[in-house]
N, C-alpha and C positions, 0 to 999 in steps of 0.2 A: 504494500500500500504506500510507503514512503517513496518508492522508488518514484512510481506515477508522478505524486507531490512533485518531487527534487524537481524531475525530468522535464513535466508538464510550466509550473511555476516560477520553479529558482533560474533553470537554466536553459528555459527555453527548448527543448532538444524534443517536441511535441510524444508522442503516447508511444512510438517505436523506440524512444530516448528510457524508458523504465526498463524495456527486455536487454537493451548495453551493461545498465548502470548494475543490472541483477547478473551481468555476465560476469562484469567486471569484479563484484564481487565474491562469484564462483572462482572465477579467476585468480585470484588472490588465494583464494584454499586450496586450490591442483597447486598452486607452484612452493603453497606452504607443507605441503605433504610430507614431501621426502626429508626435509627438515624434522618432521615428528618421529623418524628412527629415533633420533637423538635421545630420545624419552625411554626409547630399551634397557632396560637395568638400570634407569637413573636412579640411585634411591632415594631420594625426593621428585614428585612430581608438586607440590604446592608450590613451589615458586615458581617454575615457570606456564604455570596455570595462572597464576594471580595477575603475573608480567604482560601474558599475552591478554591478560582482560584489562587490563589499563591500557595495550595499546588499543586495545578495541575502544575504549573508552576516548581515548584520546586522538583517534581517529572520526571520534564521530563529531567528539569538541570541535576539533580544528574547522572539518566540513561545515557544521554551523555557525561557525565565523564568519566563514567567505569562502560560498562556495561558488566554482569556476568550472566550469566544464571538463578541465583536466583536474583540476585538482578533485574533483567529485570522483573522476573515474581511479586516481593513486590513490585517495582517499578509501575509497570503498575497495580496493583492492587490496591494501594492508589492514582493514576490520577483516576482509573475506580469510585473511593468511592469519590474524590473531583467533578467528574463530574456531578455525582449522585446529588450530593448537591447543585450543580453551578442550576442545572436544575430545581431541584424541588424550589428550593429559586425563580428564576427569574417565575418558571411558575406562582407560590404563589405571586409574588410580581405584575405579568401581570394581576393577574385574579384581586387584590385587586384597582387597578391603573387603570381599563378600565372598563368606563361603561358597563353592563352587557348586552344592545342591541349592543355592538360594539364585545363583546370579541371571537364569531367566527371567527368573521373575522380578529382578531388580532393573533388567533392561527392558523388560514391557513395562515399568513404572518410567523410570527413565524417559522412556517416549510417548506415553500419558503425559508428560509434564509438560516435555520437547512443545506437543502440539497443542495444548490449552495454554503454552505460553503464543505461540505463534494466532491462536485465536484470539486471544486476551490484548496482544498485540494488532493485531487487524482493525480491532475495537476502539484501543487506546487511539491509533493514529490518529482517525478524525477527529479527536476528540482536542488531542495536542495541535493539531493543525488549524481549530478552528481558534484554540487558542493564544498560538502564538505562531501562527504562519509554518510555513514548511522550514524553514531555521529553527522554531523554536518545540519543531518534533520531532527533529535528528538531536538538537542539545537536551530534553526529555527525557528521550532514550537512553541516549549517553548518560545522565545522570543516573537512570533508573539502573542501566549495568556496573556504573561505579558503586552506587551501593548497593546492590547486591553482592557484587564481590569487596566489600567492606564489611557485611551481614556475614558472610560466611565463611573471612578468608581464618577464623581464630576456629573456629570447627575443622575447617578445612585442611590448615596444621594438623590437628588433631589425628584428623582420619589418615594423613599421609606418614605420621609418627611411627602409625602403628598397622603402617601396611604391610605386609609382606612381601619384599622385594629377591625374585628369584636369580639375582648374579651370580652364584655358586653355580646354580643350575644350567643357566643361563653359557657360561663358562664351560661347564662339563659336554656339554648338548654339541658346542664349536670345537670339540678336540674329536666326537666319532666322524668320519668322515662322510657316513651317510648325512648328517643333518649340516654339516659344514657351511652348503652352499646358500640355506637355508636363509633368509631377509629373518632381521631383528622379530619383528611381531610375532613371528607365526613361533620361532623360538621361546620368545619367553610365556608365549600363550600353552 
């Protein structure tokens, strides 16, 4: 819904300008991806869960300062890569944190959430837009994800304290030669 806003409103770029700006920030999460190996046997995932939601955060600030046709599409391309990461950290951090007879049912909750946020949001939008223009429902947003990962980054600690992090495993699994060739993920999963 904000896209249309931006596209249609801020920058001119008429109603084929929302399916870019939604590209763009696909965009941003394919080139953030391979980046989220890096979270393989990290043993902490909080920090750089929290990091990439401030830059989501601060990506969405900036946009609503002054937003610009280019800057909307860098803009919205490094939320797309912080979200990327926001993701695969918390999924990595849910699978290492829930027993493994629970963790179905903790990713059909998961995405229970996913999408009554995404409706909740759909909602919200006009609501910030009638409020404060399409600026002031991209900075909205932005604040609404700043505090939420301020609501939860001391829980959040918590859960990542006391995860179970498989690098011994992880480790053993890269020396048989069968699983060698093996990508990070699928490894420590």
């Amino acid at each position: 819904v904000l896209y249309v806003v931006l596209a249609v409103e801020e920058l001119g770029l008429g109603g084929s300008g929302a399916g870019y700006l939604n590209a763009a920030f696909g965009a941003g999460g394919v080139a953030a991806l391979a980046a989220t190996a890096a979270f393989v046997g990290r043993p902490r995932l909080a920090p750089p869960l929290l990091a990439a939601a401030l830059v989501w955060t601060a990506a969405f600030g900036l946009l609503a300062l002054a937003p610009t046709t280019v800057g909307a599409f860098a803009l919205l391309a490094l939320a797309g890569a912080a979200r990327i990461a926001v993701d695969v950290a918390a999924r990595t951090l849910l699978q290492r944190s829930v027993p493994p007879q629970s963790l179905a049912r903790m990713f059909g909750i998961v995405e229970a959430v996913a999408m009554t946020g995404l409706a909740v949001g759909s909602l919200l939008t006009p609501a910030l837009v009638a409020l404060g223009g399409a600026r002031g429902a991209v900075a909205g947003l932005g604040a609404l994800l700043l505090v939420a990962s301020i609501a939860t980054a001391r829980r959040l600690a918590a859960i990542d304290a006391h995860a179970t992090v498989p690098q011994v495993e992880v480790a053993l699994l890269r020396t048989v030669p069968m699983f060698a060739p093996l990508e990070a993920p699928p490894l420590e999963a």
